[in-house]
MMTF fields as JSON, N, C-alpha, C and O atoms, coordinates in Angstrom:
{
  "mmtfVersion": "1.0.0",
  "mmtfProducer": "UNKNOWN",
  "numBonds": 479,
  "numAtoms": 480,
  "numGroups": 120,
  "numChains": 1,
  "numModels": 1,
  "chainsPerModel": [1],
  "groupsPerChain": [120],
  "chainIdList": ["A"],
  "bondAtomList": [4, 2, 8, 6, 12, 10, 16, 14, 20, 18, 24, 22, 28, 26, 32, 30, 36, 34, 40, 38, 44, 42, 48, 46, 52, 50, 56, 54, 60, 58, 64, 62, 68, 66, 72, 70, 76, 74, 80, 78, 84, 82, 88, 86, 92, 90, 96, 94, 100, 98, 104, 102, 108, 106, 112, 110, 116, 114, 120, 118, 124, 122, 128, 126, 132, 130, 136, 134, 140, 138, 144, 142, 148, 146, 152, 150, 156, 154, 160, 158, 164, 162, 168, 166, 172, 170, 176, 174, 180, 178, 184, 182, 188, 186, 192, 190, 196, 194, 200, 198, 204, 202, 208, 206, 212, 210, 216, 214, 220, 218, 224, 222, 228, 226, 232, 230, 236, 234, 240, 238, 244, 242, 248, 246, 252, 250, 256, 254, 260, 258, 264, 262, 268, 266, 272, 270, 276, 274, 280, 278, 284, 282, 288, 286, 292, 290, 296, 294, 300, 298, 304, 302, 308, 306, 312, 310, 316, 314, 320, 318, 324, 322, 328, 326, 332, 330, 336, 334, 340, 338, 344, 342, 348, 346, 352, 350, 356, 354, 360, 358, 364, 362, 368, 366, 372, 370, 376, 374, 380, 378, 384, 382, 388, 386, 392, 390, 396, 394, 400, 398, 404, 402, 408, 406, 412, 410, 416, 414, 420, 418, 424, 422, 428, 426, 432, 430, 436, 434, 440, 438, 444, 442, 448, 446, 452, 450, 456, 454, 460, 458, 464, 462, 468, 466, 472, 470, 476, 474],
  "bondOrderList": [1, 1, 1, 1, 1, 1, 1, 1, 1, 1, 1, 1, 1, 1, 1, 1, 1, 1, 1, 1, 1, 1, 1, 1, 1, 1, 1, 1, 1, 1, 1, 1, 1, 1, 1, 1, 1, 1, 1, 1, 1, 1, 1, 1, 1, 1, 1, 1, 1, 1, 1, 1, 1, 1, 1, 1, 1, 1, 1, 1, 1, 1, 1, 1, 1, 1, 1, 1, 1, 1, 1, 1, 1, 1, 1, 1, 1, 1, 1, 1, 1, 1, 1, 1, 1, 1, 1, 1, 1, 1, 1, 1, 1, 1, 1, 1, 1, 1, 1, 1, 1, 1, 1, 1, 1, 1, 1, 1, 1, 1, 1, 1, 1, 1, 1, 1, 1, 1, 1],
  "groupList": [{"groupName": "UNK", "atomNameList": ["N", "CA", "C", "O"], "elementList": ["N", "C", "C", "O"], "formalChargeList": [0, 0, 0, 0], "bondAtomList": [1, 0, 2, 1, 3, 2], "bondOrderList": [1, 1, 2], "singleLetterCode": "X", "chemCompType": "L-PEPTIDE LINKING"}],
  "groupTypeList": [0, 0, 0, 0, 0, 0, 0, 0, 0, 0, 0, 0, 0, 0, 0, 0, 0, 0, 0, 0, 0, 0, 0, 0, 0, 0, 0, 0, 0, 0, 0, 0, 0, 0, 0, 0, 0, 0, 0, 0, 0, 0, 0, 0, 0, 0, 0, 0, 0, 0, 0, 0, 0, 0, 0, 0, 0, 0, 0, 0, 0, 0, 0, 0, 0, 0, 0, 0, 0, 0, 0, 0, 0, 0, 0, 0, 0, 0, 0, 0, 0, 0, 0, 0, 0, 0, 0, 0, 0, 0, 0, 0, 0, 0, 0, 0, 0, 0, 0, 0, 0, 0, 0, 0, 0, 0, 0, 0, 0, 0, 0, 0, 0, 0, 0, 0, 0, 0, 0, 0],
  "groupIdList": [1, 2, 3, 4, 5, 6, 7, 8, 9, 10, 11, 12, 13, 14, 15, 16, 17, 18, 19, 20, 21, 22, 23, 24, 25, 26, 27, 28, 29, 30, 31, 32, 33, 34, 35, 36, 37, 38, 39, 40, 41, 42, 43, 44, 45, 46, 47, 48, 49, 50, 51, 52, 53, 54, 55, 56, 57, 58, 59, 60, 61, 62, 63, 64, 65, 66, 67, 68, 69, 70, 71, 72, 73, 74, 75, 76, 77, 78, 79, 80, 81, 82, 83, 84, 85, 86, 87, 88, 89, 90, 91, 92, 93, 94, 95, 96, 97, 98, 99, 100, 101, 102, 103, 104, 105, 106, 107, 108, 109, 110, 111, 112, 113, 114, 115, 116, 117, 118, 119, 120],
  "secStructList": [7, 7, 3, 3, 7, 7, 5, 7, 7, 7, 3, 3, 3, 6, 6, 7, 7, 3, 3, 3, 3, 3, 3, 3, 3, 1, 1, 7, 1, 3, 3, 3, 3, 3, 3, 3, 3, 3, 3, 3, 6, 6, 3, 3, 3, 3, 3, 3, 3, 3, 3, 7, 6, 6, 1, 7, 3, 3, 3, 7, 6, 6, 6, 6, 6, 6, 3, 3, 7, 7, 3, 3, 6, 6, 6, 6, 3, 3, 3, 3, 3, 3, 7, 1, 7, 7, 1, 6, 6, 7, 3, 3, 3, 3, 3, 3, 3, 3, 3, 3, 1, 1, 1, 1, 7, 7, 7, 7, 7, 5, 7, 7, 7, 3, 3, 3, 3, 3, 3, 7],
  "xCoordList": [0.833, 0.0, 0.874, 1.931, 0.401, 1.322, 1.137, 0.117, 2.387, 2.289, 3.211, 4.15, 3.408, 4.031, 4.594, 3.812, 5.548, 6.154, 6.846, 7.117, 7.012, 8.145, 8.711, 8.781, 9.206, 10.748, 11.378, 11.544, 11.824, 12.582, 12.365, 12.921, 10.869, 10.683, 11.453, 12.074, 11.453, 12.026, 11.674, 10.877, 12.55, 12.445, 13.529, 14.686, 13.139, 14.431, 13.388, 12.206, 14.802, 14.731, 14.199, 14.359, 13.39, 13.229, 14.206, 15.076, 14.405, 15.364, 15.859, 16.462, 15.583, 16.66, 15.991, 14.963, 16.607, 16.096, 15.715, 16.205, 14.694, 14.93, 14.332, 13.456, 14.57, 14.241, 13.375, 13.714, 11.921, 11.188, 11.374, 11.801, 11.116, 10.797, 9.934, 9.195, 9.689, 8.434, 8.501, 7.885, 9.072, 8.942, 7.836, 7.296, 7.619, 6.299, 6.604, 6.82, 6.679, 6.947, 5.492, 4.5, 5.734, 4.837, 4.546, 5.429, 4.009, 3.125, 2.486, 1.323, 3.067, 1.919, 2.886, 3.762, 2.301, 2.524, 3.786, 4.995, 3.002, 3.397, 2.963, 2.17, 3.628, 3.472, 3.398, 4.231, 1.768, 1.638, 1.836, 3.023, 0.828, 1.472, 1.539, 1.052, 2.454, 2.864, 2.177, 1.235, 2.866, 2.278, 2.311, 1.824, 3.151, 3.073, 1.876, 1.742, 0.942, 0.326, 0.641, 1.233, 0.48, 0.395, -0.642, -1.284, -0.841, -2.38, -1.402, -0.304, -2.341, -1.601, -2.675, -3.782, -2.563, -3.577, -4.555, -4.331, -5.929, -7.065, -7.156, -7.708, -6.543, -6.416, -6.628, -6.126, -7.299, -7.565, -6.603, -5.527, -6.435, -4.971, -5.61, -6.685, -3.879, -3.842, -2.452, -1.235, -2.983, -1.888, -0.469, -0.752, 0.885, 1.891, 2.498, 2.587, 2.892, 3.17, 3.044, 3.226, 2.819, 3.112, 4.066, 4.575, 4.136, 4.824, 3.996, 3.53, 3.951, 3.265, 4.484, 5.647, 4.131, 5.12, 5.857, 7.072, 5.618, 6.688, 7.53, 8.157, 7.526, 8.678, 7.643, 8.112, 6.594, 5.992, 5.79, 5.429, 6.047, 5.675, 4.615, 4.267, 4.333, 3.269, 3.254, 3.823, 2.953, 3.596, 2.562, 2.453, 1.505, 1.025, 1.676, 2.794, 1.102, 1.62, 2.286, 2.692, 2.559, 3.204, 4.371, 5.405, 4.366, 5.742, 6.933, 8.096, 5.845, 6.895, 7.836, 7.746, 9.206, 10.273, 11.028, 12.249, 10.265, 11.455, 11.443, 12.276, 10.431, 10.126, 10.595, 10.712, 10.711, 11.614, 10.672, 10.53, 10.167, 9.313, 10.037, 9.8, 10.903, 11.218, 11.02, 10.494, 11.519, 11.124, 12.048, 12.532, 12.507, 13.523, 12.839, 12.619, 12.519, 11.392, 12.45, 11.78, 13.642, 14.471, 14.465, 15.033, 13.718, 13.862, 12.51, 12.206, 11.51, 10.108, 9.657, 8.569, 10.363, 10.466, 10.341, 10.775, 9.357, 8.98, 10.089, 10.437, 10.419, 11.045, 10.421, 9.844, 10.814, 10.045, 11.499, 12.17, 11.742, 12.96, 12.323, 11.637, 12.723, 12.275, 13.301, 14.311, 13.372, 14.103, 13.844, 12.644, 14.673, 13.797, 12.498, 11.52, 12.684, 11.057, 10.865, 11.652, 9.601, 8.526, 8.18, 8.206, 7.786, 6.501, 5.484, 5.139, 5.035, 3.459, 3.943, 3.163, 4.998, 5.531, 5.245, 5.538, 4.752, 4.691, 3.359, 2.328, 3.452, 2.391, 3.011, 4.181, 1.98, 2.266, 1.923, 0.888, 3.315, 3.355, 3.217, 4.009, 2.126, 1.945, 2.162, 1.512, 2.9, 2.915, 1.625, 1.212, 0.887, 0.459, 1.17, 2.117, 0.086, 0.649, -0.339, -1.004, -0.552, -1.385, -0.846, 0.193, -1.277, -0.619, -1.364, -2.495, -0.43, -1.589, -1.096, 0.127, -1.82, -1.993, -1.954, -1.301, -2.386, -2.534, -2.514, -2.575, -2.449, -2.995, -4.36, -4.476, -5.342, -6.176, -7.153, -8.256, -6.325, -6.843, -5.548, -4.379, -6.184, -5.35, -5.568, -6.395, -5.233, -5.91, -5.006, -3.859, -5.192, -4.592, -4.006, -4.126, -3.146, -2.569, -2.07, -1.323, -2.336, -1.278, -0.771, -1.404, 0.517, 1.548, 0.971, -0.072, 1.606, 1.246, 1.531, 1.14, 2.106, 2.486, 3.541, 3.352, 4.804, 5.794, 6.075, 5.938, 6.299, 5.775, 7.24, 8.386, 6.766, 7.61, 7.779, 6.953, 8.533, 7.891, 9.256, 10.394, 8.814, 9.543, 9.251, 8.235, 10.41, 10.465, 10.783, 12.009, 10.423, 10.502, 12.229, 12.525],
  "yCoordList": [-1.19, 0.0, 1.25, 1.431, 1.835, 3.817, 4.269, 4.24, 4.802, 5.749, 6.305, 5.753, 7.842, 8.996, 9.139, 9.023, 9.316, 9.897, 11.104, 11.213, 12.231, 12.818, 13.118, 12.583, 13.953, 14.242, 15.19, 15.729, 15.759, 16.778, 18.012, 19.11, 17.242, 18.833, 18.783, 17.774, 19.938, 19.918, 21.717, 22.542, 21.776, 22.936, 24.042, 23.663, 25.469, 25.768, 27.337, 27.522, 28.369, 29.74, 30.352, 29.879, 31.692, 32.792, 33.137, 33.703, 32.878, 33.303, 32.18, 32.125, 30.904, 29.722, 29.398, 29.94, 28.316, 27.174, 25.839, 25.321, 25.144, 23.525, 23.312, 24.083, 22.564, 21.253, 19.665, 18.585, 20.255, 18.615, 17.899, 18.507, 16.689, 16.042, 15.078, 14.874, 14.378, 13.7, 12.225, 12.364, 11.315, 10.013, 9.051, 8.371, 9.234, 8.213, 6.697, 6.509, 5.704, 4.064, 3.782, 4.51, 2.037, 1.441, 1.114, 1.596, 0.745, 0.238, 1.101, 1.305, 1.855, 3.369, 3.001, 2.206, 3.798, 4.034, 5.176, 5.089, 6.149, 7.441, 8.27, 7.976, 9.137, 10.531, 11.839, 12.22, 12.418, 13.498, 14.689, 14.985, 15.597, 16.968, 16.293, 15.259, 17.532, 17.292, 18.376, 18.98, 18.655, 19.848, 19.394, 18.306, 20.507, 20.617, 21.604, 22.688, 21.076, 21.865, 21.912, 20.88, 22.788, 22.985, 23.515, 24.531, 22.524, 23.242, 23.52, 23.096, 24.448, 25.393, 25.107, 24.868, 25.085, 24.64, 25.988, 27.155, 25.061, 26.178, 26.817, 27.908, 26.08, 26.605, 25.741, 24.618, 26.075, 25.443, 24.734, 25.097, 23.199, 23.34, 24.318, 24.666, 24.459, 25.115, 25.244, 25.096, 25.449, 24.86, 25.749, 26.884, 25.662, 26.216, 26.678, 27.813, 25.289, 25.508, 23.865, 22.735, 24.176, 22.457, 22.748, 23.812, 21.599, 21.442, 20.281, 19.221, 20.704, 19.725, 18.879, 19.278, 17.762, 16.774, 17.804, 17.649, 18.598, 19.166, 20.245, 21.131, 20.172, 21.017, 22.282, 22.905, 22.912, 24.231, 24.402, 23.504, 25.545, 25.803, 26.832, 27.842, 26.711, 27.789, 28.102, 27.138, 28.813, 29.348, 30.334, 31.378, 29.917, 30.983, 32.008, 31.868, 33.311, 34.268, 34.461, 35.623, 33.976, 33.905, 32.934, 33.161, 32.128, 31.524, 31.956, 31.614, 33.06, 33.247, 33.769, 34.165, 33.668, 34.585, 33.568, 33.417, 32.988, 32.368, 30.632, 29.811, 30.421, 28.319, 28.57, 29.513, 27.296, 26.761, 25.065, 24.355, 24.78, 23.588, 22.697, 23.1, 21.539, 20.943, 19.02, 18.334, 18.403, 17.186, 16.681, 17.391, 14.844, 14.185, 13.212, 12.266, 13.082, 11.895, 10.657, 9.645, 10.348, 9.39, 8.786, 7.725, 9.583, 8.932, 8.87, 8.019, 9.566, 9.527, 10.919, 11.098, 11.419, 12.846, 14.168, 14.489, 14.742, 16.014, 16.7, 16.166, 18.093, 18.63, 20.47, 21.332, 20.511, 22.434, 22.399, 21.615, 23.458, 23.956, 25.333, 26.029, 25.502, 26.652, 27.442, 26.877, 28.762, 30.102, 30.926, 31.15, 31.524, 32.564, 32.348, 33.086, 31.509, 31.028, 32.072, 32.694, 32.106, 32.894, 31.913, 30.706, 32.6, 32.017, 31.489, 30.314, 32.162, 31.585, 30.608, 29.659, 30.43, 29.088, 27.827, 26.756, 27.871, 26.612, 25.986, 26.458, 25.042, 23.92, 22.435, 22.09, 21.809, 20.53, 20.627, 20.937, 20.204, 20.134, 18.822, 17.894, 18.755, 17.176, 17.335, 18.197, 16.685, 16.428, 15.507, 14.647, 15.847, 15.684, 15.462, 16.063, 13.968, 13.424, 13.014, 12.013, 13.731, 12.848, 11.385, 11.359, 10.422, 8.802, 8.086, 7.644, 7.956, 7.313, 6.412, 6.459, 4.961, 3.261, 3.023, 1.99, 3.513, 3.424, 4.422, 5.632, 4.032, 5.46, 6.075, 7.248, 5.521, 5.827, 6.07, 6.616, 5.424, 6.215, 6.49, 6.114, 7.223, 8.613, 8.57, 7.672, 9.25, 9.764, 10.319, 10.042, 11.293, 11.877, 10.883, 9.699, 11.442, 10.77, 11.487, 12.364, 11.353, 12.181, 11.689, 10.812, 12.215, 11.772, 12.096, 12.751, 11.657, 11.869, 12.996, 13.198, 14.132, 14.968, 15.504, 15.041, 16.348, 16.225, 17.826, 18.791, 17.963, 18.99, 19.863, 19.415, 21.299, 22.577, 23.378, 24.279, 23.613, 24.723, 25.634, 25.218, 27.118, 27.869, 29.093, 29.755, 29.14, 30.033, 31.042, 30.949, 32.447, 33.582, 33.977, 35.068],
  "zCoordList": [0.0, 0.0, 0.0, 0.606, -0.576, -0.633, 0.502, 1.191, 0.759, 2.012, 1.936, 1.362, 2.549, 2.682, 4.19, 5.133, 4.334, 5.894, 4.915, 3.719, 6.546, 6.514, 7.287, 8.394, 6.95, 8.214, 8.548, 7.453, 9.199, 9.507, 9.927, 9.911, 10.514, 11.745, 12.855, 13.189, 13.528, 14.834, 15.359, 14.91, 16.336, 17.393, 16.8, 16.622, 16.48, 16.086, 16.5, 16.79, 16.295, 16.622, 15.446, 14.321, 15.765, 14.801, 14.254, 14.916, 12.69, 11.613, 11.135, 10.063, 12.113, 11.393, 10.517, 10.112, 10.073, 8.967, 9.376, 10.38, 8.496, 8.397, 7.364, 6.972, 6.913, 5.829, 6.026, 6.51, 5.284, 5.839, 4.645, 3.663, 4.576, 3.688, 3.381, 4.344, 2.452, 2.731, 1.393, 0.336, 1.595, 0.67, 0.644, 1.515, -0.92, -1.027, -1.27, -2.467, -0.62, -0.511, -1.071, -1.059, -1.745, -1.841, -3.418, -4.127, -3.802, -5.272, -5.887, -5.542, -6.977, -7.49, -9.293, -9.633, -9.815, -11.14, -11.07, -11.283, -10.715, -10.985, -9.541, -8.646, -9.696, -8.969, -10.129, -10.951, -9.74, -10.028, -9.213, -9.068, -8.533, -8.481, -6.656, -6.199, -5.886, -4.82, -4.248, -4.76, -2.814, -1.959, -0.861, -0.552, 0.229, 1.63, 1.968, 1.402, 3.038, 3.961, 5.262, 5.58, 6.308, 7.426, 8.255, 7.989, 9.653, 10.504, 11.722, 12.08, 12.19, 13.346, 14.347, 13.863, 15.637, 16.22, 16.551, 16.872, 16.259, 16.092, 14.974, 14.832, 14.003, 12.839, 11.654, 11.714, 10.561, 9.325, 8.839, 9.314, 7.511, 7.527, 6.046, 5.559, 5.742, 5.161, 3.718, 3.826, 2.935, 1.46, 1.521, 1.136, 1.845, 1.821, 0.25, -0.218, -0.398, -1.634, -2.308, -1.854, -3.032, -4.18, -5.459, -5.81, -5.977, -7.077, -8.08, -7.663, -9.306, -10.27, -10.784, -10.708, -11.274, -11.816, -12.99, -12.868, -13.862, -14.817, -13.932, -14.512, -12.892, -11.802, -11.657, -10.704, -12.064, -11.767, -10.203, -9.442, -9.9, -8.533, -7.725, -8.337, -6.995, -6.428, -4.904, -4.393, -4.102, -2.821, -2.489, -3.133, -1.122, -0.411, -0.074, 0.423, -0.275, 0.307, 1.515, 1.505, 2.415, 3.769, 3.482, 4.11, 2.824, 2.26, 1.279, 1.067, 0.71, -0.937, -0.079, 1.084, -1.234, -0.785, 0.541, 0.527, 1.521, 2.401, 2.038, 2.421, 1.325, 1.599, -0.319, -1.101, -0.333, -1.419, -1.406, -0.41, -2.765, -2.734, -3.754, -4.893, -3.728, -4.413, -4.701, -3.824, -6.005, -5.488, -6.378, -7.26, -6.145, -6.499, -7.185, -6.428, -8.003, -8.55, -8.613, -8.408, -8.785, -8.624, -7.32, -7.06, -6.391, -4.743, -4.503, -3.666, -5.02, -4.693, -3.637, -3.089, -3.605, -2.074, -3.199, -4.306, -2.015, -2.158, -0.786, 0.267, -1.365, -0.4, 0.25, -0.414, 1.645, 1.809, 2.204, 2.876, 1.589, 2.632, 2.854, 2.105, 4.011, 5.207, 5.395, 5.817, 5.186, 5.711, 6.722, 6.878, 7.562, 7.862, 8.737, 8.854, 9.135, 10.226, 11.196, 11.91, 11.035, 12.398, 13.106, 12.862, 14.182, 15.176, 14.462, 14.589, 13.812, 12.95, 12.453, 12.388, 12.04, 10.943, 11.657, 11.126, 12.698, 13.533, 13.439, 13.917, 12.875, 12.884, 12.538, 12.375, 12.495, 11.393, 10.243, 9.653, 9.879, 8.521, 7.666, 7.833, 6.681, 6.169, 4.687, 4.096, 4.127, 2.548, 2.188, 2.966, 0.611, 0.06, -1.347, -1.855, -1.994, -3.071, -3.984, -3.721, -5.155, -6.473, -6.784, -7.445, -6.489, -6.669, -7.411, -7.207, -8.601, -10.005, -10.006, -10.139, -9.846, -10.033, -11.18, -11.332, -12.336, -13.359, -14.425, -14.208, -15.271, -16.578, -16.34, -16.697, -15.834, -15.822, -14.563, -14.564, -13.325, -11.938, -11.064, -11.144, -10.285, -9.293, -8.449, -8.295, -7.203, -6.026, -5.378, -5.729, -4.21, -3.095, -2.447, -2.76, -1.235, -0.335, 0.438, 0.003, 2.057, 2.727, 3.922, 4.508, 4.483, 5.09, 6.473, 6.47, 7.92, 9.093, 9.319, 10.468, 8.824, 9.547, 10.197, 11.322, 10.293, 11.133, 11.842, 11.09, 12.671, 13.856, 13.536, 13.545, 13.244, 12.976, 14.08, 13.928, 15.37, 16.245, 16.216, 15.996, 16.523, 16.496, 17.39, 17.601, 17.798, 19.151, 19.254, 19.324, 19.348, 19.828, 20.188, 20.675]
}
């Protein structure tokens, strides 16, 4: 069965950096378009940035300029790299994956989640 983890949240200061990532394992055809979201607690989740399978990219306004959305289709991983973090930047963060079985069906998929916090 397909499944997504990722990785590389952790605890870090206002201004640093980190890098999550997120690999899709399992039995699929293909991977179509990607995308990290993040929910903040008490809060909607909410779409950060994605990437479509021909490399295009797109970036909520509160991301442009510091997050960076990339992916390795040779490894199966979508990547956020993070700049520059705020306070607000803190939620969980879960990758999302278009996962096509076939030529002719698709579907979503998403990862558990991996926890961003950032401190004042």
């Amino acid at each position: 069965q397909v499944q997504l983890v990722e990785s590389g949240g952790g605890l870090v200061q206002a201004g640093g950096f980190l890098r999550v990532s997120c690999t899709v394992s399992g039995r699929f055809f293909s991977i179509d378009d990607m995308a990290w979201y993040r929910q903040a607690p008490g809060k909607q989740r909410e779409l950060v940035a994605s990437i479509t399978k021909y490399f295009t990219t797109s970036y909520a306004d509160s991301a442009k300029g510091r997050f960076t959305i990339s992916r390795e289709n040779a490894k199966n991983t979508v990547y956020l790299q993070m700049n520059n973090l705020k306070p607000e930047d803190t939620a969980v963060y879960y990758c999302n994956a278009e996962i096509r079985s076939s030529l002719i069906s698709s579907r979503q998929y998403w990862g558990q989640g991996t926890q961003v916090t950032v401190s004042s």
